[in-house]
Each structure stands twice: as structure tokens, then as C-alpha cells.
C-alpha positions as CSV (number, residue, x, y, z in Angstrom):
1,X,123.6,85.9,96.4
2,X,126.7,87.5,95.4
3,X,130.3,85.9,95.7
4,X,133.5,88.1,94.2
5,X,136.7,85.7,94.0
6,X,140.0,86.8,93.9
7,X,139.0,89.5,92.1
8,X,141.9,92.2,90.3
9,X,141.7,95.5,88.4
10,X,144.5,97.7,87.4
11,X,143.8,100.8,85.3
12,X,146.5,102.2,83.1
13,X,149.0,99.5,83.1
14,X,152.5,99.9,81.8
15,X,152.1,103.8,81.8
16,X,153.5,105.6,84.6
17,X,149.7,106.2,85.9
18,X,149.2,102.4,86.6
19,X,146.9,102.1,89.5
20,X,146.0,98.8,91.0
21,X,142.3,99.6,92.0
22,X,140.9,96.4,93.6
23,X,144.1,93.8,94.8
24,X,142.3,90.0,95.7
25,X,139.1,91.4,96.2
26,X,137.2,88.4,97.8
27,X,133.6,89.0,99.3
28,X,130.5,87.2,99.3
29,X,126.8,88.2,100.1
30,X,124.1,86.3,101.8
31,X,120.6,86.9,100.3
32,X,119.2,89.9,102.5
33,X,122.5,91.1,103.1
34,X,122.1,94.8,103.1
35,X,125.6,95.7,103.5
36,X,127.4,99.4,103.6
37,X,130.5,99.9,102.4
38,X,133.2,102.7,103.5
39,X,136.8,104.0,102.7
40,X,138.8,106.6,101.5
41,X,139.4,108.1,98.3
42,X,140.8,105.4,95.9
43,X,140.2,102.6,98.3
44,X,138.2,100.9,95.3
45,X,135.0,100.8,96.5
46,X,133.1,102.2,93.1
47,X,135.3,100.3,91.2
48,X,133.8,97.7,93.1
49,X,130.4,98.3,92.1
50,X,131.6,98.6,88.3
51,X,133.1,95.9,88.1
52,X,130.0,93.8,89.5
53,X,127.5,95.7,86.8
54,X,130.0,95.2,84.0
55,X,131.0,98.4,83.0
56,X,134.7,97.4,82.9
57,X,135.4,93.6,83.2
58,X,138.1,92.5,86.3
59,X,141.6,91.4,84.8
60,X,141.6,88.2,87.0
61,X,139.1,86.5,89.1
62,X,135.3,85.7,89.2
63,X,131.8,87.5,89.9
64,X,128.8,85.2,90.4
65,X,125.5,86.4,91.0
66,X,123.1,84.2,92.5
67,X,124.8,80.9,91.8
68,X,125.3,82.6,87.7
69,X,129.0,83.4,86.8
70,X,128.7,87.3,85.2
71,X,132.0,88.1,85.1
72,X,132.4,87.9,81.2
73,X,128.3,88.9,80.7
74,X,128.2,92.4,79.0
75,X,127.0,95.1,81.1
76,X,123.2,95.4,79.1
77,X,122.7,91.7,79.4
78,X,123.6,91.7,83.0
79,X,121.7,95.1,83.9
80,X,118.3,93.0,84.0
81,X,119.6,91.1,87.3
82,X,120.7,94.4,88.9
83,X,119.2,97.6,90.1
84,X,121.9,101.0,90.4
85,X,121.8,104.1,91.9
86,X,124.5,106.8,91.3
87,X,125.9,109.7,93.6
88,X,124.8,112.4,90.7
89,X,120.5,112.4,90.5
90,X,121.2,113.5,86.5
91,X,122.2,109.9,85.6
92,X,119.2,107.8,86.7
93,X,116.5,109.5,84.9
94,X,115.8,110.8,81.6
95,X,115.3,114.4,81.8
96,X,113.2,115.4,79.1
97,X,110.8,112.6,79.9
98,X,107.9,112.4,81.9
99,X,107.8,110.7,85.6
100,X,105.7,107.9,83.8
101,X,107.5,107.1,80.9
102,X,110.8,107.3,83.2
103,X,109.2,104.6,85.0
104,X,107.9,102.5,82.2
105,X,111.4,102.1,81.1
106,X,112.6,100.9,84.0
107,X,109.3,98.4,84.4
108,X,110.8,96.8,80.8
109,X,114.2,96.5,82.0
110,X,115.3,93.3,80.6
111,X,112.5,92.5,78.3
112,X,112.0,92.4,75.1
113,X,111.1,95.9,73.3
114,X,108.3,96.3,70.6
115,X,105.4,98.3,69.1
116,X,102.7,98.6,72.1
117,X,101.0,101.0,74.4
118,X,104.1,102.5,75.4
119,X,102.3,103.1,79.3
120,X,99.5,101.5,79.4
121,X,96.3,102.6,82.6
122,X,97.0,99.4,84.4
123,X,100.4,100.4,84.6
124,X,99.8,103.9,85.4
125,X,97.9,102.7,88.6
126,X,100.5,100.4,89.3
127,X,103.2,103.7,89.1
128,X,100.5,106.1,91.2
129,X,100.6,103.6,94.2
130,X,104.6,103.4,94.1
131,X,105.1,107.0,93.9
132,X,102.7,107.5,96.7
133,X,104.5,105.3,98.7
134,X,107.2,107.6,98.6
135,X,105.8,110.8,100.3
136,X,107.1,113.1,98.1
137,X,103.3,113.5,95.8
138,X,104.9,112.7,92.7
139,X,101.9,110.5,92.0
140,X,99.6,113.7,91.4
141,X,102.7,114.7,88.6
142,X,103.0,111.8,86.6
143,X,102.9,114.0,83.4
144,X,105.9,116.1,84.8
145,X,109.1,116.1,83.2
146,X,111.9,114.7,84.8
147,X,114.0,117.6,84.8
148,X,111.5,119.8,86.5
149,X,112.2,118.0,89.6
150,X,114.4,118.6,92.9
151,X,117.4,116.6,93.3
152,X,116.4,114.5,95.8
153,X,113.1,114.4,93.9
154,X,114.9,112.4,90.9
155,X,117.1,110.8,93.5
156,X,114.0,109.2,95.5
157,X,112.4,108.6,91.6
158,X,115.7,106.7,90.5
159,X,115.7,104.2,93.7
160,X,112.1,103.8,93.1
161,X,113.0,103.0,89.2
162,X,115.8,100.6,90.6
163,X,113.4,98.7,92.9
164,X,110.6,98.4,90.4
165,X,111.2,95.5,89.0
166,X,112.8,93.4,92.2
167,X,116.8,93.2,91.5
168,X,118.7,90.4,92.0
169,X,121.4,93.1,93.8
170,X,120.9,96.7,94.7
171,X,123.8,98.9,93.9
172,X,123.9,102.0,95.6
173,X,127.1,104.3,94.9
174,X,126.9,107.1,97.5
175,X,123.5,107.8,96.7
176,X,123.0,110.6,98.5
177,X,126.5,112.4,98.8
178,X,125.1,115.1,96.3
179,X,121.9,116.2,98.1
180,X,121.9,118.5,101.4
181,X,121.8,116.7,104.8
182,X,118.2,116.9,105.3
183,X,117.5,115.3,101.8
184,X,119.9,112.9,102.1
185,X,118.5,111.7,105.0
186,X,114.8,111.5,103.8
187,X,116.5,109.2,100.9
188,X,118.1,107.3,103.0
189,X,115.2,106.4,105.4
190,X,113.1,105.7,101.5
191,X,116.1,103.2,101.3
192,X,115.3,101.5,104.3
193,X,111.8,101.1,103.6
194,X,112.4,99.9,100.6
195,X,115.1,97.5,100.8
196,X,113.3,96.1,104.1
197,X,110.1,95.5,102.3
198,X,111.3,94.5,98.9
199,X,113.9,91.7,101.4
200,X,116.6,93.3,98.9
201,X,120.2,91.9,98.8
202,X,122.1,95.6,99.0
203,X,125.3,96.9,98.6
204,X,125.4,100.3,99.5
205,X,128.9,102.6,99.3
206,X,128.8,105.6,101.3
207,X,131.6,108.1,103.0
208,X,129.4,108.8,106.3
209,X,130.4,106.2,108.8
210,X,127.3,107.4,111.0
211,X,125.1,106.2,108.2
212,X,127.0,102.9,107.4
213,X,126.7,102.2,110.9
214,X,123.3,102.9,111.6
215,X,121.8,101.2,108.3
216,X,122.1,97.9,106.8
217,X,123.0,94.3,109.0
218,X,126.7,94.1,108.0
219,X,129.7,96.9,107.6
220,X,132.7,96.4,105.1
221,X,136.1,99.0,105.2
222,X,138.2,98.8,102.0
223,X,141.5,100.2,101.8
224,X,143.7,99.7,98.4
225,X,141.1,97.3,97.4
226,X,140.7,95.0,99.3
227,X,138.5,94.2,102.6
228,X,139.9,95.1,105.7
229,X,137.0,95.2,108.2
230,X,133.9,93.1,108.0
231,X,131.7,93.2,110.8
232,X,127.7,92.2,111.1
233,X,125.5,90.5,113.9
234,X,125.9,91.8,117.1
235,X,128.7,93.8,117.3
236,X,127.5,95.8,114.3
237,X,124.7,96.7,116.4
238,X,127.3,98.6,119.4
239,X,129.4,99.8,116.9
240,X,130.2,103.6,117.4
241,X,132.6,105.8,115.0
242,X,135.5,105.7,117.6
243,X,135.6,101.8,117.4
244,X,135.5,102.1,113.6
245,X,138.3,104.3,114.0
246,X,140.2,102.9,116.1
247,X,139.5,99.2,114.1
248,X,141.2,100.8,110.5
249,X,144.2,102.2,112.9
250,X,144.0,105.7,110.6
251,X,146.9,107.3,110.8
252,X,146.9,110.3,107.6
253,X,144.2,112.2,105.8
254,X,143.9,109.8,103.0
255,X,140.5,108.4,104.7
256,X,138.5,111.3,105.0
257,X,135.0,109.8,106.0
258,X,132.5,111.7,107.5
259,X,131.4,111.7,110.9
């Protein structure tokens, strides 16, 4: 589904704050693949996700999604294919919109725009049974603004936006590292469900090695971006922190992941 090939970004060049972010990044994605990816600070893993939705292209190498080669597609026309989630709940939602409208804009993601209904009642059913499905009763608040909501409220709203219209590839960029352990956690298991009944190829970045352990069928490590670790099948399945650990051989502070 998703194949990254040789892949290079360095930010500032020539300046004395060059910074090689991702060095030969090479990684490819099975359809289904829900895979989590960990490492430090700088280790490249959101530059990762940026580079595969466009928002900066790579200096060398090649994205292809799904047998397409994006690399040189601009980041709206390739936005149609993907579904993203960021770490801050402000960016996936318009605030001063209602829960409907929020969601009718993410139902025409790719499509063509023009002067209709702009949400029409079949679609408002279609919204109601999605929102129940979340738990949270935002079907009874359809009318609400955005911005009246709880964090993990919008959080839980943007997945659902991200999912509504079945991505090629699910980004999710630490998600839930702005919401309070409980929260996070009742987004995370949302996730689950989701991913598992919508059979979405995921890519999920995350600094908790408990949770990149305990969700998704395949773990990835970067350091100085590249892939160091890859591990799926079986031995995914016994993994524990300490072999994680002791697999990365840390040695300073630079990867501080969460236990």
C-alpha cells in the first residue's frame, strides 16, 4: 500500500542549522498494516508523516501510494487518498463550525465543490450513526460548535472525520500526546475499533512504547531518520518495554519515550 524509497530530507542546508531529518528512509506497508512508530526527539518520525502527505516534498527518493508515485503530487491533490490526525485537537476541526458541517467537509474531501444543500437529512443520518458509534453522545449535538467541545471530544471527532471517507493511509501523529491518560486511552481504544473495522492501512507515531507495543500488528524504531528496528508477527506479540530497550541499545537521554 505504501512503499518510501531511499528517501532524504535535510532542512536548512548550507546554514550552520543544517539538519539531515530523514537519511535513506526506505519502508514499505502491506495493506492492513497498522504500524506504530517510536523514537526520540528528532529521530524523524513526523517528518516522516509530512513528507508522505506532501507538506514539504523529500530532496531525493520516491513515495508511492498504493502502486501511485506521489512524491511530486501537491499536498491538496494528494489529501483525498489520505486521512491525518495531529497531536494538537485545535488543527482537525473547524472551531466555529458546527459538529455537522465539520463532518460534511470531511465527507467531500476530494470532490468537487459547488452550490448544493450544504448537509443534506440523508447525510445527517448517515453522521448520527457515526457519532454514536463513538460513545461519547455527540450525535444528540450535531448543532454544537466545535469549539464547545473537550479535547478529546474534538480529538475522537477528527479520527472520525479522517475515517469518513475510507483513506487510502491513516496518518496518525501522536494523536493523543495532548490529552490526559485516561482520554488518551479512550481515543486510542476508538482507534482500534476503527482502524480494525474500516481494515485501515495505519501509520501511527507515538512516544509511549506501552502503546506501540500493545496496538497495531507491526513496530518500527527510528533514530536519525532512518529504521532501526522493525518487528511484526509473532515476536511483536511477546514484546515487552525491556526487550525494546534493550533492542535500540539506549545509552543517553536523547530517547525519552514513555513507559
Amino acid at each position: 500500500m505504501l512503499e518510501l524509497n531511499g528517501l532524504y530530507k535535510t532542512f536548512n542546508r548550507g546554514t550552520a542549522n543544517e539538519k539531515r531529518a530523514i537519511d535513506g528512509l526506505t519502508l514499505t506497508l502491506e495493506d492492513g498494516d497498522f504500524v506504530t512508530v517510536i523514537g526520540g526527539n528528532g529521530a524523524g518520525k513526523s517528518t516522516t508523516l509530512n513528507l508522505i502527505a506532501g507538506v514539504f516534498p523529500p530532496d531525493q527518493g520516491s513515495i508511492v501510494l498504493n502502486g501511485r508515485d506521489i512524491t511530486n503530487l501537491p499536498e491538496h491533490r494528494r489529501a483525498k487518498y489520505l486521512g491525518r490526525v495531529f497531536q494538537d485537537p485545535m488543527m482537525g476541526t473547524a472551531a466555529t463550525m458546527g459538529i455537522e458541517e465539520n463532518l460534511a467537509l470531511a465527507y467531500r474531501r476530494g470532490r468537487r465543490r459547488g452550490l448544493r444543500p450544504g448537509v443534506t437529512n440523508r447525510e445527517r443520518e448517515v453522521y448520527r450513526e457515526k457519532l454514536a458509534t463513538l460513545g461519547l453522545g455527540l450525535e444528540n449535538r450535531m448543532t454544537s460548535k466545535v469549539g464547545l467541545l473537550s479535547g478529546g471530544q474534538r480529538q475522537a471527532l477528527t479520527l472520525l472525520m479522517a475515517t469518513l471517507k475510507k483513506p487510502e493511509l491513516l496518518l496518525l501523529d501522536e494523536h493523543t500526546a495532548a490529552l490526559d491518560p485516561k482520554t488518551a486511552d479512550k481515543v486510542l481504544k476508538l482507534t482500534e475499533e476503527i482502524v480494525s473495522r474500516e481494515k485501515l492501512t495505519t501509520l501511527m507515531v507515538t512516544h509511549n512504547m506501552r502503546n506501540a507495543i500493545e496496538y497495531g500488528n507491526r513496530i518500527i524504531m527510528m533514530d536519525a531518520g532512518r529504521v532501526v528496528v522493525d518487528i511484526r508477527g509473532e515476536e511483536k506479540k511477546n514484546l515487552t518495554v525491556k526487550d525494546l530497550l534493550e533492542k535500540f541499545n539506549i545509552e543517553n537521554d536523547r530517547m525519552l519515550l514513555s513507559e
